[in-house]
N, CA, C and O atoms as a GROMACS GRO file, in nm:
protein
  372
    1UNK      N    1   8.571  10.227  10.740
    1UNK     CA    2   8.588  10.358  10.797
    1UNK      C    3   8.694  10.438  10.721
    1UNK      O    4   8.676  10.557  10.696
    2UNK      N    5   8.803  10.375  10.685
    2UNK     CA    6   8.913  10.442  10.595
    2UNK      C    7   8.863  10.499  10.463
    2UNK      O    8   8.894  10.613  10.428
    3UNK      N    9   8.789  10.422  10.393
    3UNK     CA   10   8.742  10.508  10.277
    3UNK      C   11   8.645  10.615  10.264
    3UNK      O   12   8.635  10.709  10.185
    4UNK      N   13   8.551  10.556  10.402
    4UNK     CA   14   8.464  10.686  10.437
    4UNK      C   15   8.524  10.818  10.430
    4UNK      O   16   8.488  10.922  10.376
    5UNK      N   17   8.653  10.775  10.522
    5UNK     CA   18   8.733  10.957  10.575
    5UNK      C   19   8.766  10.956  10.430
    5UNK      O   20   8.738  11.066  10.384
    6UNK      N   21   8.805  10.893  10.358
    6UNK     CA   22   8.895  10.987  10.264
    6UNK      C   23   8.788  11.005  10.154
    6UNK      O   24   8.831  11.089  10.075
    7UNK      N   25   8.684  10.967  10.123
    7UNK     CA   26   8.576  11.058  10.056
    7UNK      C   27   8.510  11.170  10.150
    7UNK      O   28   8.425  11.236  10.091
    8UNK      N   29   8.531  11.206  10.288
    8UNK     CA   30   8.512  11.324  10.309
    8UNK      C   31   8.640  11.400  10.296
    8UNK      O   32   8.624  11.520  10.271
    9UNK      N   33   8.779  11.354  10.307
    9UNK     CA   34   8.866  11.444  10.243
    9UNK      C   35   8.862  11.455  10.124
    9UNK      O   36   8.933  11.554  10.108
   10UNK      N   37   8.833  11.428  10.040
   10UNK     CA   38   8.784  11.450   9.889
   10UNK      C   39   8.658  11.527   9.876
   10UNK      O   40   8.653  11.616   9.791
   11UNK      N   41   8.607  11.514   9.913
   11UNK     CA   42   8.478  11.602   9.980
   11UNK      C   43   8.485  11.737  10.010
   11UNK      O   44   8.447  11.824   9.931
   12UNK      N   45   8.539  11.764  10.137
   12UNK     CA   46   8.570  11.874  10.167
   12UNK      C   47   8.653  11.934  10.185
   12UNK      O   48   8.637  12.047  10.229
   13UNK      N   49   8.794  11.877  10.153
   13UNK     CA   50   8.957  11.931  10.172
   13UNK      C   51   8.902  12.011  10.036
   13UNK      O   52   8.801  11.985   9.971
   14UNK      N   53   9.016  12.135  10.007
   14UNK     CA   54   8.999  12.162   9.885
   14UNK      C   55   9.128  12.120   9.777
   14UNK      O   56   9.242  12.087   9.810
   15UNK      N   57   9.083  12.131   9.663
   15UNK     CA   58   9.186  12.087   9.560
   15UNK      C   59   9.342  12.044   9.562
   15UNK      O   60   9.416  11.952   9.529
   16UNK      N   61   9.342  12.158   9.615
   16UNK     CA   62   9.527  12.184   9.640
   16UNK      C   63   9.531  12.061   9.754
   16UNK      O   64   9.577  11.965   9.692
   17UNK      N   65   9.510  12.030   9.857
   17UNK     CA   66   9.531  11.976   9.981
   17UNK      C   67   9.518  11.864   9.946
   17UNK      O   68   9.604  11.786   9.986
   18UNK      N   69   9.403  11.807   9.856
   18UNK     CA   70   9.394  11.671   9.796
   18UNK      C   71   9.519  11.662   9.698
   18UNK      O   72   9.604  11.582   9.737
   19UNK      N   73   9.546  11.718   9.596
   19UNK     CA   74   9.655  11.684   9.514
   19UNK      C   75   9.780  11.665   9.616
   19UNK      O   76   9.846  11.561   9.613
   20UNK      N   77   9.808  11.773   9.708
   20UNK     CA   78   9.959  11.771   9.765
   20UNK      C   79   9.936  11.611   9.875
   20UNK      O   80  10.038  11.545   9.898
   21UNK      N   81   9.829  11.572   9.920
   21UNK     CA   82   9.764  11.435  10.022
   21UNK      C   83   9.873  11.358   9.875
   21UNK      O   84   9.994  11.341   9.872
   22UNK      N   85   9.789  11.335   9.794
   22UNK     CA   86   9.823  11.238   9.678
   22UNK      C   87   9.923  11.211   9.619
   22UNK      O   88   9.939  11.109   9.552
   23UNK      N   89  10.034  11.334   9.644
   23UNK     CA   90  10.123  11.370   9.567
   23UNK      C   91  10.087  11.364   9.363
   23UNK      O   92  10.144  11.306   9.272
   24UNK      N   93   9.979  11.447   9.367
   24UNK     CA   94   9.965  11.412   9.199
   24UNK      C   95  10.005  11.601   9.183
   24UNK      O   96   9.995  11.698   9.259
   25UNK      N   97  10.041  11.583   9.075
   25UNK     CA   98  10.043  11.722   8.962
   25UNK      C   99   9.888  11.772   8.913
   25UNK      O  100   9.783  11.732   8.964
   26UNK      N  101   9.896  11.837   8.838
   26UNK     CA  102   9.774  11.904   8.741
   26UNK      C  103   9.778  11.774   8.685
   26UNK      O  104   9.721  11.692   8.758
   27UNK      N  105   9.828  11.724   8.574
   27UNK     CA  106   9.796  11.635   8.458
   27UNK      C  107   9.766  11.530   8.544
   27UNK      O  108   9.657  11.480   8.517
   28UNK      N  109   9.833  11.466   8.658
   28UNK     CA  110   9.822  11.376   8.701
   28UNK      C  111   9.675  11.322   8.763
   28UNK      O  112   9.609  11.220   8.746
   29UNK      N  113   9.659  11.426   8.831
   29UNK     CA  114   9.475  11.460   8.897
   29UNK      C  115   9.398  11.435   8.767
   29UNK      O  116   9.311  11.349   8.777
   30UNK      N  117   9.414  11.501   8.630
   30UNK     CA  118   9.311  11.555   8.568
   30UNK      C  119   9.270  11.386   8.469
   30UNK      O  120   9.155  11.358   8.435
   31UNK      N  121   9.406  11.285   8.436
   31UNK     CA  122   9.429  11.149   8.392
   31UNK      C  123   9.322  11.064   8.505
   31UNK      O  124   9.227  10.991   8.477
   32UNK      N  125   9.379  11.108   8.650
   32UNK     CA  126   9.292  11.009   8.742
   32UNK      C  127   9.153  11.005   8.724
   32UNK      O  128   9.087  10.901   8.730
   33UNK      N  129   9.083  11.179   8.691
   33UNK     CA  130   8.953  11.214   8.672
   33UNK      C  131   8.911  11.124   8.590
   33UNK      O  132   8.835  11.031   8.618
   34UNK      N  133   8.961  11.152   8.477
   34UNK     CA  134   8.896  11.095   8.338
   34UNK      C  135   8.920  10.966   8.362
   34UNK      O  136   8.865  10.892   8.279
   35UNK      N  137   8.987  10.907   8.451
   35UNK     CA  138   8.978  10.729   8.438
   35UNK      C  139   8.879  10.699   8.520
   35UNK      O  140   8.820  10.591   8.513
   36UNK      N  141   8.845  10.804   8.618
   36UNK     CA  142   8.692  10.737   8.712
   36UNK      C  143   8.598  10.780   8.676
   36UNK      O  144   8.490  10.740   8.722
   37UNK      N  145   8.607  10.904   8.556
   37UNK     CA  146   8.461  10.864   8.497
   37UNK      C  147   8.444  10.783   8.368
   37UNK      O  148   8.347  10.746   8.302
   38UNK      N  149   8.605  10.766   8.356
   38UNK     CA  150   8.578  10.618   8.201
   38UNK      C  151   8.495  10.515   8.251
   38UNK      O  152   8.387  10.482   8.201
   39UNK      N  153   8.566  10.448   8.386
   39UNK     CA  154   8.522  10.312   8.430
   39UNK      C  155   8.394  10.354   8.537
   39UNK      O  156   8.337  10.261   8.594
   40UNK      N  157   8.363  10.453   8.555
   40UNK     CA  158   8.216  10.467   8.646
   40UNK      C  159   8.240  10.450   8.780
   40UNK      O  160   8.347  10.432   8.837
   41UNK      N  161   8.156  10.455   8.814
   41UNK     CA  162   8.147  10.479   8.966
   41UNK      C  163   8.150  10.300   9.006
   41UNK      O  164   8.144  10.288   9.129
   42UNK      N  165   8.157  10.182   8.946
   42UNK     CA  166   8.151  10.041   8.931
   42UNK      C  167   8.310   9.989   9.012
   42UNK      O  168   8.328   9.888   9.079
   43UNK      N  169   8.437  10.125   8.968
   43UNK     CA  170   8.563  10.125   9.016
   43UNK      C  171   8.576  10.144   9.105
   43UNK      O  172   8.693  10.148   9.145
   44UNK      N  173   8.442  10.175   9.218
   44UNK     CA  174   8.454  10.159   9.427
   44UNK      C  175   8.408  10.075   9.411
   44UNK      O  176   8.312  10.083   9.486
   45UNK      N  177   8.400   9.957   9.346
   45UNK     CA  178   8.403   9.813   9.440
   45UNK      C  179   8.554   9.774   9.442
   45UNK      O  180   8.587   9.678   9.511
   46UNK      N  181   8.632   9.834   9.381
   46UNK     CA  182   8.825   9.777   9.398
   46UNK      C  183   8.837   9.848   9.527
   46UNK      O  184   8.929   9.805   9.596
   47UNK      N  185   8.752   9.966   9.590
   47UNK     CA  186   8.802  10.009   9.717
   47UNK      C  187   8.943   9.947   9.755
   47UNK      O  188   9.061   9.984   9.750
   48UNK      N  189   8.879   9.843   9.792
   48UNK     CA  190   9.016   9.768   9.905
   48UNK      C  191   9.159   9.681   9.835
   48UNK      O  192   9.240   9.595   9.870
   49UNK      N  193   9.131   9.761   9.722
   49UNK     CA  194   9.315   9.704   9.625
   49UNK      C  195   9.387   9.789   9.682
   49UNK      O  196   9.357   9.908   9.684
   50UNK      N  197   9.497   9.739   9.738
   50UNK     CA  198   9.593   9.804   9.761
   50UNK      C  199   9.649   9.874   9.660
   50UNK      O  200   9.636   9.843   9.541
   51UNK      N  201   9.765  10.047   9.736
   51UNK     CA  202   9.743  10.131   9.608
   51UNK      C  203   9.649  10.235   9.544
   51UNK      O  204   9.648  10.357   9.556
   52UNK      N  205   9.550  10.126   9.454
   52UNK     CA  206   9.415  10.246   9.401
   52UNK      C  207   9.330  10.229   9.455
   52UNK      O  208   9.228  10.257   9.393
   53UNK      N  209   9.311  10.182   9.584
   53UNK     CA  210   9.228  10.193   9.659
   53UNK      C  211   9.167  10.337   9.744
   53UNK      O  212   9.056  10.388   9.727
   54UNK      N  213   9.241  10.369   9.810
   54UNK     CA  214   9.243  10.552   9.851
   54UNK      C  215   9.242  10.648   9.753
   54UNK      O  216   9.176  10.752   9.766
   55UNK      N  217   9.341  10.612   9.608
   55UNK     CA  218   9.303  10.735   9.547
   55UNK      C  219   9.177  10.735   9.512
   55UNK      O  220   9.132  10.850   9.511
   56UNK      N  221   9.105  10.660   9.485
   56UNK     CA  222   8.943  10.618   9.385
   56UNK      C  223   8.845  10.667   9.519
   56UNK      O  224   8.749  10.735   9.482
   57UNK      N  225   8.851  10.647   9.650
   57UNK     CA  226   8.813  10.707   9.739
   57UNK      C  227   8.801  10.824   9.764
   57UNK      O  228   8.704  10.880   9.815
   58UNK      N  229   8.937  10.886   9.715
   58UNK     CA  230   8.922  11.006   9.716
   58UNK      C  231   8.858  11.100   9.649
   58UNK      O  232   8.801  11.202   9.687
   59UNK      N  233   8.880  11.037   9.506
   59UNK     CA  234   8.838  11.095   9.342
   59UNK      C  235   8.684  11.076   9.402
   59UNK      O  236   8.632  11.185   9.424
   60UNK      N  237   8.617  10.984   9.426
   60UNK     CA  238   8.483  10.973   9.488
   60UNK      C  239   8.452  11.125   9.531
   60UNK      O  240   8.378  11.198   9.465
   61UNK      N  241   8.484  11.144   9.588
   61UNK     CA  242   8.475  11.224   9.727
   61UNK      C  243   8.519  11.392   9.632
   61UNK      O  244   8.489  11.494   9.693
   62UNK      N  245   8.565  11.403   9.534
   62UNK     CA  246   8.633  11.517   9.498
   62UNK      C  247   8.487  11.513   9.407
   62UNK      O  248   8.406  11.605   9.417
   63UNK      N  249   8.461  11.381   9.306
   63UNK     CA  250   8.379  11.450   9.224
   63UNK      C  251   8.233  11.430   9.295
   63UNK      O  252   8.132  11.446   9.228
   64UNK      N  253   8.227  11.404   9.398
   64UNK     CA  254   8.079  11.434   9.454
   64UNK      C  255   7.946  11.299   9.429
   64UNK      O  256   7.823  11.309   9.434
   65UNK      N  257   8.018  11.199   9.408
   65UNK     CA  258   7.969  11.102   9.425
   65UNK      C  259   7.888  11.051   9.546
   65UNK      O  260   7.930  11.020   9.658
   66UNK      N  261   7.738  11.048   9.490
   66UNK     CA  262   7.641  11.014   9.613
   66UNK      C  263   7.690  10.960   9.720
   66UNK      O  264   7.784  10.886   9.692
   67UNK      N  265   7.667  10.964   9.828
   67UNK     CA  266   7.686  10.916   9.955
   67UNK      C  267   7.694  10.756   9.970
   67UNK      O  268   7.763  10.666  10.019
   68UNK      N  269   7.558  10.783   9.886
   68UNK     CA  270   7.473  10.619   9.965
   68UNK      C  271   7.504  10.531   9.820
   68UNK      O  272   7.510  10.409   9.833
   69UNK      N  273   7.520  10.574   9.719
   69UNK     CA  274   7.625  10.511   9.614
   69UNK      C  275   7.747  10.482   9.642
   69UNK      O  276   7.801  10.385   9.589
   70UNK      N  277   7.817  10.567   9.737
   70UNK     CA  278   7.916  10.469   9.732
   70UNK      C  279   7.976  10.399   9.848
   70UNK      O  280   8.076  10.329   9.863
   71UNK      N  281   7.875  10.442   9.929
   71UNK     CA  282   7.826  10.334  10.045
   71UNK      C  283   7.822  10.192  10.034
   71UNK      O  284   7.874  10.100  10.098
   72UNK      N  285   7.719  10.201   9.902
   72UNK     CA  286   7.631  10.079   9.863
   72UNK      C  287   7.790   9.960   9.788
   72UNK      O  288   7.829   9.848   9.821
   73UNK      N  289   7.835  10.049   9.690
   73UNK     CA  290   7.970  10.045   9.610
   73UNK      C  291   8.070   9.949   9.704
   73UNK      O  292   8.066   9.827   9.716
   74UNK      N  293   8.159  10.042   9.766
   74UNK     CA  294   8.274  10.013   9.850
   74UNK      C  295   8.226   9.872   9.962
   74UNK      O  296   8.297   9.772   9.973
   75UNK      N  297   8.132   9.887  10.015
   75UNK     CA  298   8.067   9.773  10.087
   75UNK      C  299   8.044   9.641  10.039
   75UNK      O  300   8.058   9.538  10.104
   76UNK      N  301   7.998   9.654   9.884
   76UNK     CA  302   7.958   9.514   9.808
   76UNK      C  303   8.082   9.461   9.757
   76UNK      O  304   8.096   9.339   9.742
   77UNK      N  305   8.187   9.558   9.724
   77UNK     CA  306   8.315   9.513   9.670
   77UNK      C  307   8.432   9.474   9.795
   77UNK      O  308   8.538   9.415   9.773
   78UNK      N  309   8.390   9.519   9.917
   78UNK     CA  310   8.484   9.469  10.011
   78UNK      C  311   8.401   9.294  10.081
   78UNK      O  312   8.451   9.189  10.123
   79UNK      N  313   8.276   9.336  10.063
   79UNK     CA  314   8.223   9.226  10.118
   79UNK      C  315   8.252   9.089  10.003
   79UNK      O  316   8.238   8.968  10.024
   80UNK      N  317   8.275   9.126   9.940
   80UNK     CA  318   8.303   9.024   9.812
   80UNK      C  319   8.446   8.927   9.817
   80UNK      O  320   8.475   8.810   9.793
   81UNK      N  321   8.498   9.024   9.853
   81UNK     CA  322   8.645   8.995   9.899
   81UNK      C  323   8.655   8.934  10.007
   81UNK      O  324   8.723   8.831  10.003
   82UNK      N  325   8.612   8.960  10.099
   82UNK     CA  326   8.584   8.894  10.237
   82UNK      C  327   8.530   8.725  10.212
   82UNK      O  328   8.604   8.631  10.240
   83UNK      N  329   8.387   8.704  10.152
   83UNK     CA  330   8.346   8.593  10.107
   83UNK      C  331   8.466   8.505  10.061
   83UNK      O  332   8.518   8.405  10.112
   84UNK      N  333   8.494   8.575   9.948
   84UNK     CA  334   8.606   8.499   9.831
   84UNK      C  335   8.718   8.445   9.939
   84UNK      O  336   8.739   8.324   9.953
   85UNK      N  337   8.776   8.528  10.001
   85UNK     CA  338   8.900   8.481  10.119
   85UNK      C  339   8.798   8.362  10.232
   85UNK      O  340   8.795   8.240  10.212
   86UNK      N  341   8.746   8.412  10.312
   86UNK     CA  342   8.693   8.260  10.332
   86UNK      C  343   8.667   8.170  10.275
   86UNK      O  344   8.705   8.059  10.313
   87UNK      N  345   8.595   8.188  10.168
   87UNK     CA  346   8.605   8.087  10.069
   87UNK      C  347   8.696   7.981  10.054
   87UNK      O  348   8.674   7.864  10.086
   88UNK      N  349   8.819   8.037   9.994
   88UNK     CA  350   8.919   7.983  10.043
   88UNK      C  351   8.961   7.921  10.147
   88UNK      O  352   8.973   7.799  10.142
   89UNK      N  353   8.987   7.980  10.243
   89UNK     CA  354   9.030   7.961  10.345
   89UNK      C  355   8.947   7.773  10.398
   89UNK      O  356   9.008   7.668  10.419
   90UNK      N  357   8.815   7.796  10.403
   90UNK     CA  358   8.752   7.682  10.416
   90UNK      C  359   8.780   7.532  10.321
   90UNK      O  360   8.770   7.414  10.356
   91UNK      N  361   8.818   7.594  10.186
   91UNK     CA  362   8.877   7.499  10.108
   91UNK      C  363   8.995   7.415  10.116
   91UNK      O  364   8.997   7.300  10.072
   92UNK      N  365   9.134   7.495  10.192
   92UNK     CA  366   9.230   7.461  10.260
   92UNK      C  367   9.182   7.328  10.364
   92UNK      O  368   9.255   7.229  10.368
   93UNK      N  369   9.066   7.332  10.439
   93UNK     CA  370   9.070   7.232  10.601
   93UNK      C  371   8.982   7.151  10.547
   93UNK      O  372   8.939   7.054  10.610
   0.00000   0.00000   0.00000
């Protein structure tokens, strides 16, 4: 639910409101851009890293990244994480 909202604040907040949310500058926003479209839209499966997790949510959401892409995205990379930690966890007992 957290990354949802903040790709609709990326979405529909406008510019200014997202940068001052973020605390980024001009250069700072424009570095983040170009690093989420270096690494692709592949960088919402880190969703849930603490940190660059919300901004990449957001950047989602600013540059208009399909819905159901990154639905599909943020879901497979949190569910992954989830596995992996049980995983674990079961290995421990």
């Amino acid at each position: 639910m957290g990354s949802l909202t903040n790709y609709a604040l990326g979405y529909w907040a406008s510019l200014v409101v997202v940068k001052k949310w973020l605390r980024m500058s001009e250069s700072d926003f424009l570095r983040a851009e170009q690093r989420f479209i270096k690494y692709g839209m592949l960088s919402l499966c880190f969703a849930w890293v603490p940190i660059i997790g919300d901004p990449l949510t957001v950047m989602a959401g600013v540059l208009r990244v399909r819905l159901q892409w990154f639905l599909i995205l943020v879901t497979a990379g949190k569910l992954l994480r989830y596995v992996g930690i049980s995983y674990m966890v079961l290995q421990v007992n």
